[in-house]
N, C-alpha and C positions, 0 to 999 in steps of 0.2 A: 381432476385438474380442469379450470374452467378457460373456457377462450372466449373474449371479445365476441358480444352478439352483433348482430349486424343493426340492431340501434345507436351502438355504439363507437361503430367504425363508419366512417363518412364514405359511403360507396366512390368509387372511383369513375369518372364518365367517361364512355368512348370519345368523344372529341377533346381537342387541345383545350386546357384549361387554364385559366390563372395562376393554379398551383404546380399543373407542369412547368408554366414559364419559370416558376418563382424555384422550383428545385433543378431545375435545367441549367438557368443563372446562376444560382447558391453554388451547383457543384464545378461548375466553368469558373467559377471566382477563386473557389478554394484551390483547383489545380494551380489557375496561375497564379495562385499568390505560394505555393509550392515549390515549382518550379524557380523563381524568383529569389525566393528565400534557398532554398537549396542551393543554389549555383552559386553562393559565397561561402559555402562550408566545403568547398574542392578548392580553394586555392592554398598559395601555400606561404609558409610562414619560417622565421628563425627560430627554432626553439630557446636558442642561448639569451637571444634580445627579450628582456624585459618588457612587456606591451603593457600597458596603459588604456585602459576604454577612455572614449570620447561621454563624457557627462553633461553635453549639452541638449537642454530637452525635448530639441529637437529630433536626436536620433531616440527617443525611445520606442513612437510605433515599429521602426525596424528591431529594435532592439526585442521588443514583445511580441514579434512576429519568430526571432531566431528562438527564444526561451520555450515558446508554445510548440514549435517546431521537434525542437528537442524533448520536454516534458512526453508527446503524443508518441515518439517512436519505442520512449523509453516505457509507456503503457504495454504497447504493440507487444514488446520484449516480454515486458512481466506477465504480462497474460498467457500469451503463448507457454513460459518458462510456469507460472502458476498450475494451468489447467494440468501442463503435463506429469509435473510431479505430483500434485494431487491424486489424478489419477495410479498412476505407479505404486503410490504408496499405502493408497485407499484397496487395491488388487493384489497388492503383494504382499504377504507378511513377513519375508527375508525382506523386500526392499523397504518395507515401512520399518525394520528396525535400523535402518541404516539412514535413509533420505530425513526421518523425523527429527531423528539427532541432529543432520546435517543442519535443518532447516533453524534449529537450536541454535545451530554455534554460528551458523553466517547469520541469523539476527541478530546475535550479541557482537558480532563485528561492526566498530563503529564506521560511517560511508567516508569519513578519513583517512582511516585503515584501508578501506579500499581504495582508495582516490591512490595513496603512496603506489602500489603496486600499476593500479590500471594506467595512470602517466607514465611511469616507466618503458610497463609494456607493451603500451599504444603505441607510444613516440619510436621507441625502436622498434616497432613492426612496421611501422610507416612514415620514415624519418623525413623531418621538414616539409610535413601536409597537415591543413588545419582537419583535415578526416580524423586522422589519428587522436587530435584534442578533442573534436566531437564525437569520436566514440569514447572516450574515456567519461565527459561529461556523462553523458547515456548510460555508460554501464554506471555512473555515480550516483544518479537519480534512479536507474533502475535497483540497485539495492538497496535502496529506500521505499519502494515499491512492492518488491514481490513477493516476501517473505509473508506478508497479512495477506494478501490475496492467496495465496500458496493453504495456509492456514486453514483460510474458511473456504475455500472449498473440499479440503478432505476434508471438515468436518462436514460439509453437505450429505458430500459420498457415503463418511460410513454412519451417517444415520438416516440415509435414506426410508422413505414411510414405507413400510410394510405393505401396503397396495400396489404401489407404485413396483415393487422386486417382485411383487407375484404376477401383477400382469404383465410383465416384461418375459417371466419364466413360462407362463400360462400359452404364450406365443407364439415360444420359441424365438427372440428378438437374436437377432446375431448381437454381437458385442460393438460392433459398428451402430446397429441401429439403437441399444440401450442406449450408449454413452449420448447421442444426438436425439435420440424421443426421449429419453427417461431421464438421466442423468447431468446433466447439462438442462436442461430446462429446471429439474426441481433445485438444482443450486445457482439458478439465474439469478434472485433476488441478493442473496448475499454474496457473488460474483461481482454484480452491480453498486453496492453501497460497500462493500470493503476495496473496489477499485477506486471510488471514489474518495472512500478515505483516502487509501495510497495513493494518489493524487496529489490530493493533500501534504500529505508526505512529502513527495517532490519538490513541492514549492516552497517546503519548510530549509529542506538543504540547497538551492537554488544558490545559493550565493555562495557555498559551499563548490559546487560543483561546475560553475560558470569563473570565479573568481580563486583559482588553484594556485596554490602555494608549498611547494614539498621540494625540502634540500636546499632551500635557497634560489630556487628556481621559480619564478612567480608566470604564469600561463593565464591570460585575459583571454574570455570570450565575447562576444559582443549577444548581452543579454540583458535583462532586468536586473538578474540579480548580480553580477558582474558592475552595473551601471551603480546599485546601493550598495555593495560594497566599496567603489572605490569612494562615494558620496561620503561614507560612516569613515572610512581611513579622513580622506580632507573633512572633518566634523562640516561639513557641510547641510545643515541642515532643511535647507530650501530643496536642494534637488533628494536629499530622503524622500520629501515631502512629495515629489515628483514622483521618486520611485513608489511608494506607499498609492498614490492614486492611481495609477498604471496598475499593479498587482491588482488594486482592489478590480480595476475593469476589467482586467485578465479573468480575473474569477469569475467573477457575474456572469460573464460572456462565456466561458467554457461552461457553466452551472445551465445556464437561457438554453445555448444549442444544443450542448450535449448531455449531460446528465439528464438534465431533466426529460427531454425524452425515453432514454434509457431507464430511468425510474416509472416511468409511466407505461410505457410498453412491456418492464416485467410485470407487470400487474398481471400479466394473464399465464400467469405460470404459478399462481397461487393454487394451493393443493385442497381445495373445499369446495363443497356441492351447491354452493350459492353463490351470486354476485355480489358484492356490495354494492349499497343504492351510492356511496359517495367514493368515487374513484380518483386517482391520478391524475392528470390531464396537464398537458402540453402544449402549444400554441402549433410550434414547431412538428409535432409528433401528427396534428390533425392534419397541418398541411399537409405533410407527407402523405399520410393515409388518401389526403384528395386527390392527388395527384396517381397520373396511371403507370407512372415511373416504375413502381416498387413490382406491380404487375407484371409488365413486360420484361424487367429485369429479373424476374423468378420462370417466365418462361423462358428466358434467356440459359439461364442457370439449370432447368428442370434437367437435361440428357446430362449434366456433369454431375452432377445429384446421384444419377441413377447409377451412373460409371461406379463412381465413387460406393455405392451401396453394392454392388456387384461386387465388386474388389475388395471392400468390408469382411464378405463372407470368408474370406481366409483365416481372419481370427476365430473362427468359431463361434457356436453358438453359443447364450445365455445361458450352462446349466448349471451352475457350481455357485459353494456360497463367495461373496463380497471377498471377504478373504479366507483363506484357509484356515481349518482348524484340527485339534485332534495330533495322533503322533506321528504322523504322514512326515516326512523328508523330514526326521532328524540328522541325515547323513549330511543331508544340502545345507540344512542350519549347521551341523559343525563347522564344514570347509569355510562356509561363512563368513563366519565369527571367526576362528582362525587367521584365515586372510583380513579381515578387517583389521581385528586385532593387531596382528604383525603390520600394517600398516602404520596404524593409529600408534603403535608403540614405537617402529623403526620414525615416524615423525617427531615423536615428544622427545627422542633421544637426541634426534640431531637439533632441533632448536634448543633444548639444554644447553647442549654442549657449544652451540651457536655463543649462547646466553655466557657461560661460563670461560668462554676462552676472550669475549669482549669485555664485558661485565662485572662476571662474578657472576652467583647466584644468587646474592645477596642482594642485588636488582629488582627482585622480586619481592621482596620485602615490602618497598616504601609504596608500591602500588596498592598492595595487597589492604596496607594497612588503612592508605585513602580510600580504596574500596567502600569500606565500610561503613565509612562516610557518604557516598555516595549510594548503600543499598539504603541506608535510614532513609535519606530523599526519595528513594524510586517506591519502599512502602509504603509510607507517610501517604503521597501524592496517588499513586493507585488503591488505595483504600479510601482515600476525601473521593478521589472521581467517581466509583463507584457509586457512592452514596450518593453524591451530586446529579450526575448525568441517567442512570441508571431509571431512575422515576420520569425523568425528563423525556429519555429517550422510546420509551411505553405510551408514554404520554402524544408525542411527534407519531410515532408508529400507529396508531389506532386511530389517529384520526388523518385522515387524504387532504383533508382542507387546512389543517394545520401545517399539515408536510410541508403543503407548497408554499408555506407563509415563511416556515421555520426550513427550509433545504436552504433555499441561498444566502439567507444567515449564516445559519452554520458551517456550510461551506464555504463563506469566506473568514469566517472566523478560525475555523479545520487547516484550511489552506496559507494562513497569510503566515508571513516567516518571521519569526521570534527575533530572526537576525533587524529588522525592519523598525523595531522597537527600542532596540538595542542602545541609541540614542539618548530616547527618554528614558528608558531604564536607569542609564546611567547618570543622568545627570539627575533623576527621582533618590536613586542610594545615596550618590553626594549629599544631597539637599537634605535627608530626614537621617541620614546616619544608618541605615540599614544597613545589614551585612549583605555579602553578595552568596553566604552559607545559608542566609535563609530565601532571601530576595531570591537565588538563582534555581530554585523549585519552584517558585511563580512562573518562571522563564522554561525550564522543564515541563512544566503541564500543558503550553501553549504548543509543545510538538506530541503530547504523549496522551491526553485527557478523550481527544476528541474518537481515537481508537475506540474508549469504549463505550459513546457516545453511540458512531454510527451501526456497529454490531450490535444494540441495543433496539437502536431504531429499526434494521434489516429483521432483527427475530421478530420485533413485535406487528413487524409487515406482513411476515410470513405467515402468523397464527390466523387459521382457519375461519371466515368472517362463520362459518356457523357454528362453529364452538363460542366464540363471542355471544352469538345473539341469544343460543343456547343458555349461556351465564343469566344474561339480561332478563330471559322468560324466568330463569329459576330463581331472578330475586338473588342473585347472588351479589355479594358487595364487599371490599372493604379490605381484610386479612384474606379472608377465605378467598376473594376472589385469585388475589395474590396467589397464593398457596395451590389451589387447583386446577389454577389455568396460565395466569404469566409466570410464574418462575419456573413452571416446566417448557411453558414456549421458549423466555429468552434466556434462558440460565447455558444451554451451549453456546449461544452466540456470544453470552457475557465472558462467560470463559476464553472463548477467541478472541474477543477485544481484549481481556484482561492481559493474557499471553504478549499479545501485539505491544500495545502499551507500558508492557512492563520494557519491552524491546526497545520500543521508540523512547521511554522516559532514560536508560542507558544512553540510546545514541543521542539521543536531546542532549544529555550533560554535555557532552563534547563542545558544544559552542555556548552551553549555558552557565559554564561555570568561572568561562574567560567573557567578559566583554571589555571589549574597545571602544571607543570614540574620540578620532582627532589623537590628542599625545595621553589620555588618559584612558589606564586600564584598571579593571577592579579584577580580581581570582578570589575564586574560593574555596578549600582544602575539600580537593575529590579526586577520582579518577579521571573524570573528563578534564577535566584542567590540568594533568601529569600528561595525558596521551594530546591535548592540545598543543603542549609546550614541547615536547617530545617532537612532534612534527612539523611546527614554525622551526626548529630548529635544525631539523634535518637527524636528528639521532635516533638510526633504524632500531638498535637494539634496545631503548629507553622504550622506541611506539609498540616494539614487537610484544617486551614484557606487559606493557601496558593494555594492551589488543587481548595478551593471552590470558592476563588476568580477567578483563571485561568479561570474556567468553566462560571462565570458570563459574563466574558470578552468576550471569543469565542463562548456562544451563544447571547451575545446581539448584537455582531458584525453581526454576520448570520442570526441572525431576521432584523437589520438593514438593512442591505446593501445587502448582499448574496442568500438570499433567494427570496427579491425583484427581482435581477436580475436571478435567476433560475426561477422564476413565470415567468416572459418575454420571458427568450430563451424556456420556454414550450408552451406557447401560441403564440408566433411570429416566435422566430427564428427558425422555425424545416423544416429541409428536409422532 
């Protein structure tokens, strides 16, 4: 694993610098523009009163300051919530046969399906405070978030390089210090570019999860996407126009400060014996490095480092494999299973019977049957992306000077919300006659495509610049190159984008298969358009069927097909 030579890091000088002023300032900006924006998400509101945002474009810097505010904690969340299941599941083989599935059936939950429950039980956990609406918001965009980031780091975990587990074991590393030297650096890169996707993600449901509507009960937040929602309800299309130019600076602006540093700085957690002569690079990242900030804040931090490594040693040391194998605790797998089972079984019974004493069972049916409609859309569109993105994204990954032309591109094309377009979509289907059956897989790839876009571009970041150069000496080219070197680099990560995507192209339907504009709406015969109309209406047991179908779909899909090939790229395909 190579680190940053010191030609490459801009030495830091004992006296005050330009760059201290300039990150001294940046982060005294950032608190008080923090604290400012914070201190209107503590007051307090009527829930039953119907609120309205203000669409004048004047409030939108506030309003892109409340959206960004929210988007960042809802990262915080999913990251935290990511690394830890990852882990868990990647160390445990009772909890990976449990947390996997999980991770299965809460992607296939559309962030609708969550939005019903988490207003509910916000607002009475914290009755008559806008806290209560912002954290529902936050948990709505974090389940649009966490599930891909969750994803690709256990796949880091359990294909860890063969170097990397023996000199951890060769060491003796406690389990404290694996996970923080070994493991968490070698799945830094793909941490980084599927956070950024799920990012993306966020900003796709944004108006979704700012602009809430469940039971009749409609909850405004004062946001971006809140502000184009209410724009798209008055067909207004001057302030869309508004909102669409806001998002796009949102983007750029979070891509300039943040990612793109973060892109640039995993660079040195690449797992190869050479440098590349053409690296990453940041504007933002140099500064940083100039300044002596980062310095003194690491000797600030060095005695809780150390605490922290002291206190580590109670988990034990590094001696055992990744996960267990062998016929060791079949007793602990029965009880397991068992208890899960009776679980998973006393659950299916009582929403049954839920289903059946409101219903019928026969509620189940007409979902069932749009399903099917709506799996033909989710293959169709992840099989074209593949092929599409797939070249594209090898392409972006191998070269550093292309990244940086092609990230904030694609990061605002990744990021910008399909709701945003919605507009001209619809008034494109009027005008030429399209269906909104076919039309609404155009509108479907704009949240689902880019999934395996950026897992694409993370694998081909990862592969080893001297296996590359290795290729290049051998004359190698073409298929062959293919075949010996990138489809074993990215074919796991393709697979975790594939997975994602297949997730995201479900939860996409949900707003892609209804569009609105003003008094004119188009649907078209699916799932997402039954669980859409189910919840503008307020009818629990129509969204509940419709939830539980989704989830049948996109875990039998991922037990089918998906998981099949994640078994392969673990046991074949790994660097």
């Amino acid at each position: 694993m190579t680190f940053p030579s010191r030609s490459t890091v801009p030495r830091a000088s004992s006296r005050p610098s330009w760059a201290d002023v300039a990150v001294a300032a940046a982060v005294l900006v950032g608190m008080y523009l923090l604290l400012r924006v914070g201190e209107e998400a503590t007051v307090s509101f009527d829930p039953a009163h119907v609120t309205k945002v203000d669409t004048s474009p004047a409030e939108l810097p506030y309003y892109a300051a409340r959206s960004l505010l929210r988007m960042f904690a809802a990262l915080a969340v999913s990251v935290t919530f990511a690394v830890g299941c990852a882990y868990a599941a990647a160390h445990s083989r009772r909890l990976e046969r449990v947390l996997i599935p999980a991770l299965d059936i809460l992607q296939s939950v559309p962030v609708l399906g969550f939005l019903t429950v988490a207003v509910a039980g916000f607002v009475s956990l914290f009755p008559g405070s806008t806290p209560a609406l912002e954290c529902a918001s936050i948990f709505a965009i974090f389940t649009s978030q966490a599930w891909n980031m969750a994803f690709g780091f256990y796949h880091s975990l359990i294909t860890l390089p063969r170097e990397l587990d023996e000199v951890s074991r060769s060491f003796r590393f406690t389990r404290w210090m694996r996970f923080w030297k070994v493991e968490l650096p070698a799945g830094a890169i793909g941490l980084v570019w599927n956070g950024m996707m799920s990012f993306g993600g966020g900003w796709f449901f944004l108006v979704a999860s700012e602009a809430i509507s469940v039971s009749g009960h409609k909850y405004s937040l004062p946001g971006v996407g809140s502000f184009a929602g209410t724009a798209i309800a008055d067909g207004d299309l001057g302030k869309v126009g508004w909102a669409v130019v806001t998002m796009a600076v949102m983007v750029v602006g979070v891509n300039f400060f943040f990612w793109r540093p973060l892109t640039a700085w995993t660079e040195r957690f690449k797992n190869e014996q050479s440098e590349a002569a053409d690296v990453q690079r940041s504007l933002v990242l140099d500064v940083v490095r100039r300044s002596s900030w980062p310095a003194l804040l690491g000797r600030l931090l060095r005695p809780v480092a150390e605490l922290l490594g002291r206190a580590g040693r109670v988990l034990g040391v590094d001696d055992r494999p990744l996960t267990a194998r062998g016929r060791r605790g079949r007793a602990g797998d029965l009880v397991l299973a068992v208890v899960a089972g009776g679980l998973l079984a006393w659950g299916l019974a009582d929403l049954l019977g839920y289903l059946r004493h409101r219903t019928g069972l026969g509620a189940l049916g007409e979902p069932f049957l749009l399903g099917l409609a709506t799996l033909a859309r989710v293959v169709v569109l992840v099989a074209v992306a593949m092929l599409v993105w797939v070249p594209v994204g090898v392409r972006i990954g191998f070269s550093p000077r292309l990244a940086r032309i092609a990230q904030p591109v694609v990061e605002v094309l990744a990021s910008f919300p399909a709701n945003f377009l919605f507009p001209l979509a619809t008034w494109l289907f009027l005008r030429t006659g399209v269906s909104l059956n076919v039309g609404g897989m155009l509108l479907m790839a704009l949240g689902a495509q880019w999934y395996i876009l950026f897992n694409t571009i993370a694998g081909a970041s990862a592969i080893p610049t001297d296996l590359r150069e290795a290729m290049d000496d051998l004359g190698v080219r073409g298929w062959q190159r293919w075949r010996r070197l990138i489809i074993p680099g990215v074919f796991p990560y393709c697979v975790t984008g594939g997975i994602t995507a297949s997730g995201g192209a479900w939860n996409a339907s949900i707003v892609s298969e209804t569009v609105t504009f003003g008094g004119t709406t188009l649907s078209a015969d699916g799932l997402g358009a039954y669980i859409s109309r189910a919840t503008a209406e307020g009818d629990h047991p129509r969204l509940i069927a419709g939830v539980a179908v989704m989830a049948v779909y996109v875990v039998g899909l991922n037990r089918l097909l998906w998981r099949r090939l994640h078994r392969l790229a673990r046991t074949r395909y790994s660097l």
